[in-house]
C-alpha positions in Angstrom: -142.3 -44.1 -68.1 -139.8 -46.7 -67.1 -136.1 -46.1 -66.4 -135.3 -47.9 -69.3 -137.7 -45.9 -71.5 -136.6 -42.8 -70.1 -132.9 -43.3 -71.3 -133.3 -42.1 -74.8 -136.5 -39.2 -75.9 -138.4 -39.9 -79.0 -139.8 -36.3 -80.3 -142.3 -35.8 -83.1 -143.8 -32.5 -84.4 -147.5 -32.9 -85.7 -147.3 -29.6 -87.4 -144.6 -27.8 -89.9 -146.2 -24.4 -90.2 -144.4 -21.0 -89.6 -144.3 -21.8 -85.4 -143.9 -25.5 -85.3 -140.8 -25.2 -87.5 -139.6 -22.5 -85.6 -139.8 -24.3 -82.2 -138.3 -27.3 -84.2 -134.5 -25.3 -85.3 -134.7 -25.7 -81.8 -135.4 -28.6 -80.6 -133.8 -30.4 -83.6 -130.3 -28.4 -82.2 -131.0 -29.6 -78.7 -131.9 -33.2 -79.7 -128.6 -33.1 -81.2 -126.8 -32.5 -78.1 -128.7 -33.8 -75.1 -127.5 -37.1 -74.3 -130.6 -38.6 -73.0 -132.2 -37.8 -76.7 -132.1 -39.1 -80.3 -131.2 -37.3 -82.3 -133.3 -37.4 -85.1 -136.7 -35.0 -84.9 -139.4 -35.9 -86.6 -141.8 -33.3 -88.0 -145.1 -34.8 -89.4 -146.0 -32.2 -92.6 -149.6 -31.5 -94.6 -148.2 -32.5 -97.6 -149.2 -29.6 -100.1 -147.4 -28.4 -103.0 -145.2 -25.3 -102.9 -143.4 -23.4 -105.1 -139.7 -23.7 -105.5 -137.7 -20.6 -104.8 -135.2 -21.4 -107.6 -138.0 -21.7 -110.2 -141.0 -19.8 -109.4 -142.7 -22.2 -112.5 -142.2 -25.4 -110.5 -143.8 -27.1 -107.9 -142.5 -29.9 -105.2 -144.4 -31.8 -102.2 -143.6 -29.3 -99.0 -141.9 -32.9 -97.1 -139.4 -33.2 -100.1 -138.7 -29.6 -100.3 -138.2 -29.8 -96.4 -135.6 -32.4 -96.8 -133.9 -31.4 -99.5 -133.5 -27.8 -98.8 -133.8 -27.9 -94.9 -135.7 -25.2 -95.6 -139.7 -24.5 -95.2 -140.1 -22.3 -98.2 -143.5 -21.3 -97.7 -144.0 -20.9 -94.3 -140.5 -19.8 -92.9 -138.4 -18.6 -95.5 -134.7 -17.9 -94.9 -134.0 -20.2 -92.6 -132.3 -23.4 -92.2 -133.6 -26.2 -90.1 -131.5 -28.6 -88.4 -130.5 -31.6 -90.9 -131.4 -33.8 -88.0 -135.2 -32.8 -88.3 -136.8 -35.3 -90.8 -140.3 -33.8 -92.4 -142.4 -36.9 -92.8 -146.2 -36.7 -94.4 -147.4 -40.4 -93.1 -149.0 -39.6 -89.2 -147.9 -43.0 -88.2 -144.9 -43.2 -89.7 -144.0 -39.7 -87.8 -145.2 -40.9 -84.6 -144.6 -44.6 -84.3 -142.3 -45.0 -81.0 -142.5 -41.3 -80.0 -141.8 -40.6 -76.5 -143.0 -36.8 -76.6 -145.2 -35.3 -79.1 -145.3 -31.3 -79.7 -148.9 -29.9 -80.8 -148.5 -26.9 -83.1 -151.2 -27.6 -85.7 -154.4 -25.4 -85.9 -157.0 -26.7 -83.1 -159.5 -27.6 -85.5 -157.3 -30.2 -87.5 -156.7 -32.9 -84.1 -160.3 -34.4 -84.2 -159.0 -36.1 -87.4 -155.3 -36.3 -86.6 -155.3 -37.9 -82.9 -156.7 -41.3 -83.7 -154.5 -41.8 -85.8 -151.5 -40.7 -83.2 -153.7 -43.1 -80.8 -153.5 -45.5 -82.6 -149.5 -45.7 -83.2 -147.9 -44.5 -79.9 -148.2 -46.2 -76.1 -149.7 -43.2 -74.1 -148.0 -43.9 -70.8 -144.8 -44.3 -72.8 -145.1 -40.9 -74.3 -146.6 -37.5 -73.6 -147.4 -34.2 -75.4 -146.7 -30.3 -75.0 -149.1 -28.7 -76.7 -148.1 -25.5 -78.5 -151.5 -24.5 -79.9 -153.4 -21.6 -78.4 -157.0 -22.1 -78.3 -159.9 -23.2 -76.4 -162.4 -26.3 -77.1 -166.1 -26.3 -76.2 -167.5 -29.1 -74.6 -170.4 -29.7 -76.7 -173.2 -30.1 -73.8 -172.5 -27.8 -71.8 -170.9 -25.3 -74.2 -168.1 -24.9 -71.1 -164.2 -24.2 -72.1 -162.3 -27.0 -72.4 -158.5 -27.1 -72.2 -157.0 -27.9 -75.8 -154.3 -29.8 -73.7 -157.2 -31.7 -71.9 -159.0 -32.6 -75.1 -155.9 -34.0 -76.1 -155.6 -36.1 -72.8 -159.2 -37.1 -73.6 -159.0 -38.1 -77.2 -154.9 -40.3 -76.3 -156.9 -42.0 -73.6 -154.5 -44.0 -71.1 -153.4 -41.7 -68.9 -151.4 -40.0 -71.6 -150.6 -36.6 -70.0 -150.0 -32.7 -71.9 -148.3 -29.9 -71.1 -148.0 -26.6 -73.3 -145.8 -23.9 -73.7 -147.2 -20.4 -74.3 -144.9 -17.1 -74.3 -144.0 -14.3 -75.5 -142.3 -15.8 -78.9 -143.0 -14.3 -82.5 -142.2 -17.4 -84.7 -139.8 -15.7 -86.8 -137.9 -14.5 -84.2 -137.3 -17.1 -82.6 -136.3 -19.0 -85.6 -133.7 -16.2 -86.1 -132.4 -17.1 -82.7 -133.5 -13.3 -81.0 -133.3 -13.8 -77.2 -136.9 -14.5 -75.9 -138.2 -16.1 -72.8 -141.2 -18.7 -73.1 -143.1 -21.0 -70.2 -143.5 -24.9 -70.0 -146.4 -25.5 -67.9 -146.5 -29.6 -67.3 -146.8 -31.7 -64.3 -145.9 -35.1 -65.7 -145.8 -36.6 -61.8 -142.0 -37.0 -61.9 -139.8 -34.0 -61.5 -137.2 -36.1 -63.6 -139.4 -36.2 -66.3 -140.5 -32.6 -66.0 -137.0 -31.1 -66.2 -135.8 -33.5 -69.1 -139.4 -32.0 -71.0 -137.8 -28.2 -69.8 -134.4 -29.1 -71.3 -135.5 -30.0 -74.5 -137.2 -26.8 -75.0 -134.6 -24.5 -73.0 -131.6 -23.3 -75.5 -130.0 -20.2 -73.4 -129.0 -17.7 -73.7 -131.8 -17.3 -76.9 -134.7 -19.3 -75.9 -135.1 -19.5 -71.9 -137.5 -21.6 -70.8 -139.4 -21.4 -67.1 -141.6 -24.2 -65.9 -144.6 -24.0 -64.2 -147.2 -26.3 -62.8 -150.5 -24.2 -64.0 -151.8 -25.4 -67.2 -155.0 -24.0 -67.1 -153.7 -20.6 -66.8 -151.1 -21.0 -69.7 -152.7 -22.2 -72.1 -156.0 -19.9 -70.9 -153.5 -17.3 -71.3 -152.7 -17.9 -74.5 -155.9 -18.0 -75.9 -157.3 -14.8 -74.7 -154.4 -13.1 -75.6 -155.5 -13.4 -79.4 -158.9 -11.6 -78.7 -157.1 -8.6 -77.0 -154.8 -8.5 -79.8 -157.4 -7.7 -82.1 -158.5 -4.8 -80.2 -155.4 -3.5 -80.2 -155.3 -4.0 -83.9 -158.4 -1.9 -83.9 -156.8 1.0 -81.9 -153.6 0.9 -84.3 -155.9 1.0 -87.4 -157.8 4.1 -86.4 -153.9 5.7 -85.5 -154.5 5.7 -82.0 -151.4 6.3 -80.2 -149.4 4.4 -76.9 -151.8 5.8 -74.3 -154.8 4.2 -75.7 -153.2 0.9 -76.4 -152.2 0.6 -73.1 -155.6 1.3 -71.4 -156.6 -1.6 -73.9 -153.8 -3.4 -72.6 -154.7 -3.3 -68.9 -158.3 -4.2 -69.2 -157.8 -6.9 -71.7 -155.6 -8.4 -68.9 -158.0 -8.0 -66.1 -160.5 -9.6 -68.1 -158.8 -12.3 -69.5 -157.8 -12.9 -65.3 -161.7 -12.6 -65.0 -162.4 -15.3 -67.5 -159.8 -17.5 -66.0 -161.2 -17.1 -62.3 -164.7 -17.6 -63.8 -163.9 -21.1 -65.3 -160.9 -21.9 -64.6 -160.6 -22.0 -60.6 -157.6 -23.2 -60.1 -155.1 -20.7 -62.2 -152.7 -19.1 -60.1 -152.0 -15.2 -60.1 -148.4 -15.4 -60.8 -149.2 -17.3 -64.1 -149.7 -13.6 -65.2 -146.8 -12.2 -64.7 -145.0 -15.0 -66.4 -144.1 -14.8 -69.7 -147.3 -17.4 -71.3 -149.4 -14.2 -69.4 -148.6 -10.6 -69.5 -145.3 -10.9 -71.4 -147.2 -13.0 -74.4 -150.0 -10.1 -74.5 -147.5 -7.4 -74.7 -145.7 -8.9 -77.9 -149.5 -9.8 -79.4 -150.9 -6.4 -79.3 -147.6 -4.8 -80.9 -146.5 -7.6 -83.4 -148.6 -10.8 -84.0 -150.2 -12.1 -87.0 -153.8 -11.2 -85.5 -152.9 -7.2 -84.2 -151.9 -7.0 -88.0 -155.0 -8.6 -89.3 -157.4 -6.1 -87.3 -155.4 -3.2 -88.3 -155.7 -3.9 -91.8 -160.0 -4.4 -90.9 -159.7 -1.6 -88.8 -158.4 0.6 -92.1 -160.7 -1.1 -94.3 -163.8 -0.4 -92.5 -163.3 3.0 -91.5 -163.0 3.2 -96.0 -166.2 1.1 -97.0 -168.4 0.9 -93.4 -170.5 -1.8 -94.9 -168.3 -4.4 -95.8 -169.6 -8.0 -95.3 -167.0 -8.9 -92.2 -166.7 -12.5 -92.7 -165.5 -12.0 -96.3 -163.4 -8.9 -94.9 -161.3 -11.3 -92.5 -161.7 -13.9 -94.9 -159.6 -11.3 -97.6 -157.2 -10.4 -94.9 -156.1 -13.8 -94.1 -155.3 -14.9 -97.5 -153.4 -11.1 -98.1 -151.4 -11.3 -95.2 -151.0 -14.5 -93.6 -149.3 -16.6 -96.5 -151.3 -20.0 -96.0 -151.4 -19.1 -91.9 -154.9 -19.4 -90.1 -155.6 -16.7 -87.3 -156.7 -17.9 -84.1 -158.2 -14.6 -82.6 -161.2 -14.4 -84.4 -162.4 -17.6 -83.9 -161.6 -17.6 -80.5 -164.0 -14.6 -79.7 -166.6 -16.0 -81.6 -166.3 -19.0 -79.3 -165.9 -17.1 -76.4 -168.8 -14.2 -77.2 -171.1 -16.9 -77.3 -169.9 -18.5 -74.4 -171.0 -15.3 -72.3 -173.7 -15.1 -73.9 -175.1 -18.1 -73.3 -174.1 -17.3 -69.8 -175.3 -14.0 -69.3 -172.0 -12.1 -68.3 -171.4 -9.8 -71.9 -171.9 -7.3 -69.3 -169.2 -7.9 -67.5 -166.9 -8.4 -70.4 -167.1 -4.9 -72.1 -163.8 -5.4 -73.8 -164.2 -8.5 -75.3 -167.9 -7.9 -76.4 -166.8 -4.6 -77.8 -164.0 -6.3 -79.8 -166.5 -9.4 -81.0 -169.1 -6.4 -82.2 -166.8 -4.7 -84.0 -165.2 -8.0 -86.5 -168.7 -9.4 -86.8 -171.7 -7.0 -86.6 -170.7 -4.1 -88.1 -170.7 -1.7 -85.0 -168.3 1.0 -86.1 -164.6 0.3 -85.2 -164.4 4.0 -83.7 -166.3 2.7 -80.6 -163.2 0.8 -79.7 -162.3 2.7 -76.7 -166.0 2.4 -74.9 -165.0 -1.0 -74.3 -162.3 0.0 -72.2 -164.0 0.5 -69.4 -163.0 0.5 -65.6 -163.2 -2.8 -64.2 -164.3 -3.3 -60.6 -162.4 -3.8 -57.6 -163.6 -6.7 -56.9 -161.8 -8.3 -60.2 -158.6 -6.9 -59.4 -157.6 -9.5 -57.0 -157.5 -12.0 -59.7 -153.9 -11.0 -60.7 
């Protein structure tokens, strides 16, 4: 970016879900204060029709209910957005002159949203943070692919992603409950890294880190939805604390193990920041895909031969409200990554987990995936 173009920021949202209007109450308050911003946010919105809470009869388009009641009905009830945060349902009306776009749409949806974003924005002029947490496949070699770098890929031009992963239940930090988070970016100017930070950071209730390590935030935050499951398996059978943790620990070491594997250049601290262990902790005791697996968990020990993909499929639509969960697709993705590459062996944790949501191998056998990990893996962290 030029001097001149770095005077005033330019956010859109592609995504007005239950996290991506979360993360915008904040950065529509900090857009209103930070000099070097606009102050109008714009939040691009699938425009689907919702129920109005004043009469449960009628129906309005989500952007107009959005604007009118600076409110996202459906997907985060109760609380008030930021007037300055404009829901918009045309893509390149949303984007058109954005200098940084935030990512928080499901993965699968930006194969048909990013030419159009291409197509409307100058990519060294603008950059992303992606907040999705996922991987991509590359479809040769069936190798990981950073979501962030399929971005870079598909915006061409050097256009350049971030992300920021953490520890940060949406509705919390809608509701403003203290949290910490991590912005992993390296924009090649410090200037431009720190403004990126300060539009995220809102002390004391939303404190934001940088780091340089994208690969190991956003691999991070990925993972982290497999482990959750397990851990929704444990609670579901009424395991108690001392279980959960074993899961825990291992599910760490081998997401560390996956990173090292194939993504070389992740740094051990990344782990003990709050996109690693910190994000894992508040997964496995409170996320969307913990309570999923419990519920499977419960379900399966009842009726043993339930078909699983209609199980999940039953869950999702009981307890997620419209929301997509992440951690079941992700260890398909990743079960048949190892697969392919011989190394379920060394993954007894995640192949136990992928066994139990889609093969029907009892959910009771939970706890033989937690298995010591070698020494030689412990170095990782």
């Amino acid at each position: 970016m030029t001097t001149e173009q770095q005077e005033e920021e330019k956010i859109c949202i592609i995504g007005s879900g239950n996290w991506g209007c979360a993360i915008a109450t904040v950065l529509g308050r900090n857009a209103a204060i930070l000099p070097f911003c606009s102050e109008a946010v714009n939040m691009w919105v699938y425009d689907e029709p919702v129920t109005l809470p004043s009469d449960k009869k009628s129906t309005a388009k989500l952007s107009y209910v959005i604007n009118t009641l600076h409110e996202n009905v459906k997907y985060l009830p109760g609380v008030k957005l930021p007037s300055n945060v404009r829901a918009i349902p045309d893509l390149k009306e949303a984007c058109k002159n954005a200098t940084l776009l935030v990512f928080v749409t499901p993965h699968q949806f930006l194969p048909n949203l990013l030419p159009t974003i291409r197509a409307n924005v100058h990519p060294t002029r603008c950059r992303g943070v992606s907040l999705i947490k996922g991987l991509d496949f590359d479809e040769m070699t069936k190798a990981p692919v950073l979501i962030s770098k399929s971005i870079e890929t598909a915006m061409g031009g050097g256009f350049k992603c971030g992300v920021l992963m953490g520890a940060n239940i949406a509705d919390e930090v809608a509701r403003r409950q203290m949290c910490e988070s991590t912005l992993a970016c390296d924009f090649e100017d410090d200037g431009c890294n720190e403004r990126t930070r300060q539009l995220f950071d809102e002390p004391p209730n939303f404190r934001v880190t940088r780091i340089n390590d994208v690969a190991g935030a956003e691999a991070c935050g990925a993972l982290k939805n497999i482990v959750a499951l397990g851990a929704g398996f444990v609670d579901g059978l009424g395991f108690g604390g001392n279980t959960k943790a074993a899961l825990l620990r291992v599910g760490l070491l081998e997401m560390a193990q996956f990173c090292a594997i194939f993504f070389q250049r992740v740094e051990r601290g990344t782990f003990i920041e709050s996109c690693g262990i910190a994000d894992l902790i508040t997964t496995c005791y409170g996320g969307r895909n913990k309570r999923c697996a419990e519920e499977f968990a419960k379900l399966k020990l009842i009726e043993h031969k339930a078909n699983c993909d209609e199980l999940w499929m039953d869950i999702e639509h009981k307890l997620l409200n419209g929301q997509k969960l992440q951690g079941t697709l992700a260890v398909k993705e990743v079960y048949a990554l190892l697969e392919n590459r011989e190394l379920l062996d060394s993954f007894p944790l995640f192949r136990s987990i992928f066994e139990i949501a889609f093969t029907g191998r009892p959910v009771s056998t939970i706890t033989e995936g937690i298995h010591v990990i070698g020494k030689r893996f412990v170095s990782n962290l």
